[in-house]
C-alpha positions as CSV (number, residue, x, y, z in Angstrom):
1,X,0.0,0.0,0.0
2,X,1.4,3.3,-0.5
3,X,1.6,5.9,2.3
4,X,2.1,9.1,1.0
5,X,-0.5,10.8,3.9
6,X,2.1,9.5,6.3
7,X,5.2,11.2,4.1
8,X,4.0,14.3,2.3
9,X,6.3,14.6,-1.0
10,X,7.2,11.3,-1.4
11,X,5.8,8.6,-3.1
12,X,6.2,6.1,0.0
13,X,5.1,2.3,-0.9
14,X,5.5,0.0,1.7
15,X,6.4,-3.6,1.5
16,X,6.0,-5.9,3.6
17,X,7.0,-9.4,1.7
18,X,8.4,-10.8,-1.5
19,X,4.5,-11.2,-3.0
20,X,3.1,-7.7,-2.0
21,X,0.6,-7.0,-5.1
22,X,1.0,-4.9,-7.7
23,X,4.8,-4.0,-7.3
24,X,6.7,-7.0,-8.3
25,X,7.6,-5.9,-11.7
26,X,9.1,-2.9,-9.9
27,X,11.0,-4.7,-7.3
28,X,12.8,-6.9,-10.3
29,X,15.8,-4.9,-10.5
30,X,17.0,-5.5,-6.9
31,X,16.0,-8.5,-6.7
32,X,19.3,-11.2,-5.8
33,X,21.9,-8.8,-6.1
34,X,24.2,-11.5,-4.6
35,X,24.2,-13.0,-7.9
36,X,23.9,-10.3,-9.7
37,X,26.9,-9.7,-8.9
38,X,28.8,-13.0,-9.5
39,X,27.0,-12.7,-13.1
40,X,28.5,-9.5,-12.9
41,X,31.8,-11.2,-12.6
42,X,31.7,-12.8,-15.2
43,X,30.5,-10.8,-17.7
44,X,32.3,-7.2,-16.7
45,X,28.4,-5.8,-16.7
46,X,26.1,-4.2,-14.4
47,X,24.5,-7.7,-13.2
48,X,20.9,-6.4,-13.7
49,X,19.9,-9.5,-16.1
50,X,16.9,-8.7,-18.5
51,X,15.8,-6.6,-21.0
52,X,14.7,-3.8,-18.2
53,X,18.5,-3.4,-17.0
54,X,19.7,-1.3,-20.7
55,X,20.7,1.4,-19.0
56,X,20.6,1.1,-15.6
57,X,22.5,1.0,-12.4
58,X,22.1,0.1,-8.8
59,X,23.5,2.8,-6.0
60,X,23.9,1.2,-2.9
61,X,24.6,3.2,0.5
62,X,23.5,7.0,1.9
63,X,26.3,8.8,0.4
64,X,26.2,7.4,-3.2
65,X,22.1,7.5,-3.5
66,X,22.6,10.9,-2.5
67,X,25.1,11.6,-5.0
68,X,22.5,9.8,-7.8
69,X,20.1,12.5,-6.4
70,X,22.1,15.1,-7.4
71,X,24.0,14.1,-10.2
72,X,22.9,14.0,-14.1
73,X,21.7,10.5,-13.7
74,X,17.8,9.8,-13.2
75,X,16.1,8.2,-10.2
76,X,13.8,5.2,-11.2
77,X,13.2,4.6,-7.4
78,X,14.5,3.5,-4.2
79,X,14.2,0.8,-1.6
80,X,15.3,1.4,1.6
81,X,14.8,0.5,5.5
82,X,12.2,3.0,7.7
83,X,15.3,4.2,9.6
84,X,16.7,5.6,5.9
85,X,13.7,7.0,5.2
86,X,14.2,9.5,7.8
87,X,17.8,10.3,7.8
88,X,17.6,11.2,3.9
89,X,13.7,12.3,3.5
90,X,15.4,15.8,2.6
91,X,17.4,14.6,0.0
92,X,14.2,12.1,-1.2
93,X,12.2,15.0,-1.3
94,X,13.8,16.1,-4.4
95,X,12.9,13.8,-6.6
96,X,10.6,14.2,-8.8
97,X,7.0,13.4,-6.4
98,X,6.4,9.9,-9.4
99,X,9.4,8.0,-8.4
100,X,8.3,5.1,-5.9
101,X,10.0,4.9,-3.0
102,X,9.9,1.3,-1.4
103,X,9.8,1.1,2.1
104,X,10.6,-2.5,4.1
105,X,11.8,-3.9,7.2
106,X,15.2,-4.7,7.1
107,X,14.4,-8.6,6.8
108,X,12.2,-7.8,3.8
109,X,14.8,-6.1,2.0
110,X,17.5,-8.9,2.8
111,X,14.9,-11.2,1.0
112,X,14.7,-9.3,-1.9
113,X,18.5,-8.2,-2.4
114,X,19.6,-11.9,-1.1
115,X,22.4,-10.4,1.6
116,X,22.5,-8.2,4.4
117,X,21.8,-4.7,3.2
118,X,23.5,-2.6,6.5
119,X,23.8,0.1,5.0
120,X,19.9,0.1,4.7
121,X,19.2,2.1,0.8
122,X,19.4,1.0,-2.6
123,X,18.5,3.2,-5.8
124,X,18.2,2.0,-8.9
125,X,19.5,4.5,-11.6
126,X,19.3,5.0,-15.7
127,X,22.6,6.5,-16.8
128,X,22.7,9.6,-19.1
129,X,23.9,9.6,-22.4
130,X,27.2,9.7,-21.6
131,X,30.0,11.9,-23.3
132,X,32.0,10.2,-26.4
133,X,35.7,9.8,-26.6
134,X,36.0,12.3,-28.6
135,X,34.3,14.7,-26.4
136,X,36.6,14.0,-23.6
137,X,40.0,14.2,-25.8
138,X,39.1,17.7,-27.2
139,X,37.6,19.0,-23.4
140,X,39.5,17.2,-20.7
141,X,42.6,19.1,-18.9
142,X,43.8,15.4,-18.0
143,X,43.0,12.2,-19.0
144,X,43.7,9.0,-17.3
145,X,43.6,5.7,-19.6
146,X,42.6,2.2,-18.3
147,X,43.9,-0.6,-19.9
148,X,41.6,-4.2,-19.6
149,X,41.3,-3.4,-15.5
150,X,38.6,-6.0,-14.5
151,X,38.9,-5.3,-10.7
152,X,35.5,-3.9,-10.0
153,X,36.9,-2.3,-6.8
154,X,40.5,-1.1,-8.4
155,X,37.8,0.7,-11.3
156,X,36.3,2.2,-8.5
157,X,38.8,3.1,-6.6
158,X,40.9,4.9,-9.7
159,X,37.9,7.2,-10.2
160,X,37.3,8.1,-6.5
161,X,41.4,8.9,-6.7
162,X,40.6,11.4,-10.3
163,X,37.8,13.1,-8.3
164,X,39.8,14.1,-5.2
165,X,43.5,14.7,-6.8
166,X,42.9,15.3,-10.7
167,X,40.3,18.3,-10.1
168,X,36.9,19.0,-11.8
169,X,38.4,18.9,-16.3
170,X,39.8,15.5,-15.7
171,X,38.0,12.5,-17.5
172,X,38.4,8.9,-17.9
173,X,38.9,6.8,-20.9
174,X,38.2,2.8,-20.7
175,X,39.4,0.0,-23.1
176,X,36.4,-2.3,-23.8
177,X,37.7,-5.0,-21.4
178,X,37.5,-2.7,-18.4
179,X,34.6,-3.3,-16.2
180,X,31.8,-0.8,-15.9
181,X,32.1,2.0,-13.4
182,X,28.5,2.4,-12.6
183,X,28.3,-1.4,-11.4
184,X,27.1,-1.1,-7.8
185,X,30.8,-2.5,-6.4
186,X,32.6,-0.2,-8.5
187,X,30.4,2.8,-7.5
188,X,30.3,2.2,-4.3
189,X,34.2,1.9,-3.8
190,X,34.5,5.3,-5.8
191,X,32.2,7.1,-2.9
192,X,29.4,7.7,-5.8
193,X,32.2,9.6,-7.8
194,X,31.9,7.5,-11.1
195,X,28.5,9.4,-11.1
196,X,30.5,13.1,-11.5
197,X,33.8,12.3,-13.6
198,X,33.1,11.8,-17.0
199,X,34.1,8.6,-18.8
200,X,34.3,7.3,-22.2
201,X,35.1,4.2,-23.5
202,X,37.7,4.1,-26.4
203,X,36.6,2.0,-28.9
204,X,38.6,0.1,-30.7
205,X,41.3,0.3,-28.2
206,X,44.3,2.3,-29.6
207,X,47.3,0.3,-28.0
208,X,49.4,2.9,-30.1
209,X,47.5,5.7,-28.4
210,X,47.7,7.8,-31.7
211,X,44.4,9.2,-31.4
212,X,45.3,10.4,-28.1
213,X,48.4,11.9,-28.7
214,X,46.6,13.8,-31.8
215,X,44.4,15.6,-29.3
216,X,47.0,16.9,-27.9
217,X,48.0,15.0,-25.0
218,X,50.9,13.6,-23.9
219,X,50.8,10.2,-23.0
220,X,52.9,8.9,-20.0
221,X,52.5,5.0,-19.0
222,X,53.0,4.1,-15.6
223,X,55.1,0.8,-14.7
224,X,57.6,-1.0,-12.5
225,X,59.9,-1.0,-14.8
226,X,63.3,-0.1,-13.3
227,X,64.2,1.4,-16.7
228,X,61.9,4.0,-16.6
229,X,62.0,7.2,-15.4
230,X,61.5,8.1,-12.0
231,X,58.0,10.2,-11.1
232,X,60.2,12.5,-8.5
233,X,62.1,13.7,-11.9
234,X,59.0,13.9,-14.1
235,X,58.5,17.5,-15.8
236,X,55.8,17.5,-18.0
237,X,56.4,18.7,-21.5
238,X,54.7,22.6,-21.9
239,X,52.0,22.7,-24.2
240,X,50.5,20.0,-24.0
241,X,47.7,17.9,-21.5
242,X,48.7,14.8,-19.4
243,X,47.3,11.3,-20.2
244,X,48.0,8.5,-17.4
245,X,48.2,5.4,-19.0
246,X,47.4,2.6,-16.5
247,X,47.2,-1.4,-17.0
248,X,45.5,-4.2,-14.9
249,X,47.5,-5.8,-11.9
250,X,49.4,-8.9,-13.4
251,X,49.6,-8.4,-17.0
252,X,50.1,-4.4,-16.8
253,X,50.0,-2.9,-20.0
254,X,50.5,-3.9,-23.3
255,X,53.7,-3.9,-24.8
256,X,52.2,-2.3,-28.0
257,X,50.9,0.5,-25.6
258,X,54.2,0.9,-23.6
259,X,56.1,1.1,-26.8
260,X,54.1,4.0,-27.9
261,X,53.6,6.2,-25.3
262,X,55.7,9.1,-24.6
263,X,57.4,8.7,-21.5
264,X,57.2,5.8,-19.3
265,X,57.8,6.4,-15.7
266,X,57.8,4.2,-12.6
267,X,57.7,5.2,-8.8
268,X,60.5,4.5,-6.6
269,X,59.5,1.2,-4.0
270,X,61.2,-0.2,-1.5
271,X,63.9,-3.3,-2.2
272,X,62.4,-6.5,-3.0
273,X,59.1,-5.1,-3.6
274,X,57.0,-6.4,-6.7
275,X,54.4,-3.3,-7.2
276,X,51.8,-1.3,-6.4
277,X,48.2,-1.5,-6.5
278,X,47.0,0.0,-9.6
279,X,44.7,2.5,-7.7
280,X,47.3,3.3,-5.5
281,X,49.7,3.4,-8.1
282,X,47.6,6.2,-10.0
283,X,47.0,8.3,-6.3
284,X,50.8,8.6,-6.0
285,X,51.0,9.7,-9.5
286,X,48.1,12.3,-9.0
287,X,50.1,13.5,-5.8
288,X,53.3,14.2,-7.6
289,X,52.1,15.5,-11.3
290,X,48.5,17.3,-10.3
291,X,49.7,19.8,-6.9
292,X,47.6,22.0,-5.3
């Protein structure tokens, strides 16, 4: 039954198990997210199965459904526990007065999601059209480039690190092998900020990173490799914009995209250490080449 006399604004429906009439359709999209997400793993998708999920994304958490609230993104609705309700009625108030908001014990919602939803709010979200490549090599002040990373959290973590060190012109480029930023893992680990940088995926790949380089950017890959040049010495070349190139933990980067960018350079580790995350990698880059 919906109980909007109870929350004026909002277009409360409360749930109160898996069969409640009339709204299963719209509870399909959060339904077992457990294996959504091991579908998720193995297809680099969102893990919304069906022909409703073109499009669309699950936010999970108070911080990243309120970033969906006010990002680009639309709203299709929300499902969250009583206690949620309250601490972000202010921020649910400004949707637009259609969008359900499902209401359910916290047992309910662990039947519908399939695991323990502690952090008590789910949104499900239809991405905007999202900018091209091309968009982001002509506007972008810095570009960072990832390489086949499949790591749902290391994609996630890599754009919350461009938000917070790389400033508001930096963008994203993906090969078509990385995994998707708006998957709810990978959102979540960015702190909702894979909903504010833009991203583009570069397709085909350019392992020779020409097209990059023709927009003006130079492209500098980062590695382990003892024989490149060390971060703390890095000036950037005037005139033109940064590109970070950045490959997947084990394989790294292509050889083919090593051999063509314009500098390769490596930061400094301890003796007898392999390597860094790639996330972490990219936040010590950030640190050195973006101050201030």
């Amino acid at each position: 039954m919906t109980s909007a006399h109870r929350h004026p604004g909002l277009n409360t429906i409360e749930i109160t198990d898996l069969d409640s009439a009339g709204f299963a359709d719209l509870l399909v999209p959060y339904r077992d997210q457990k294996d959504a997400w091991l579908r998720a793993q193995q297809s680099g998708g969102t893990g919304l199965g069906g022909a409703q999920a073109e499009g669309l994304f699950m936010a999970e958490g108070e911080l990243v459904v309120r970033t969906l609230i006010e990002s680009e993104h639309s709203v299709i609705s929300v499902l969250c526990a009583p206690r949620r309700l309250e601490t972000m009625r202010a921020d649910l108030e400004r949707l637009p007065r259609e969008t359900p908001v499902f209401v359910a014990e916290r047992r309910v919602v662990e039947q519908i999601v399939g695991f323990d939803l502690h952090r008590g709010v789910l949104a499900v979200g239809r991405r905007r059209q999202p900018p091209s490549a091309a968009d982001l090599l002509e506007r972008a002040g810095l570009l960072v480039l990832c390489e086949d990373l499949a790591n749902h959290d290391n994609v996630g973590a890599v754009f919350r690190n461009v938000a917070c060190l790389a400033g508001a012109e930096a963008g994203v480029l993906l090969s078509p092998a990385c995994c998707d930023p708006l998957y709810r893992k990978s959102l979540r680990v960015s702190m909702g900020h894979a909903l504010r940088v833009p991203f583009a995926r570069l397709e085909p790949w350019d392992p020779g990173l020409g097209v990059v380089r023709e927009a003006g950017f130079e492209t500098v890959a980062l590695t382990p490799d003892a024989a490149a040049e060390d971060i703390r010495q890095f000036k950037h070349t005037p005139n033109t914009r940064l590109a970070l190139v950045l490959g997947a933990e084990g394989p790294g980067l292509a050889e083919a995209t090593l051999a063509a960018a314009d500098r390769r350079v490596r930061i400094p580790m301890a003796p007898g250490a392999d390597s860094l995350n790639v996330a972490t990698s990219l936040a010590v880059a950030l640190s050195h080449l973006c101050p201030g």
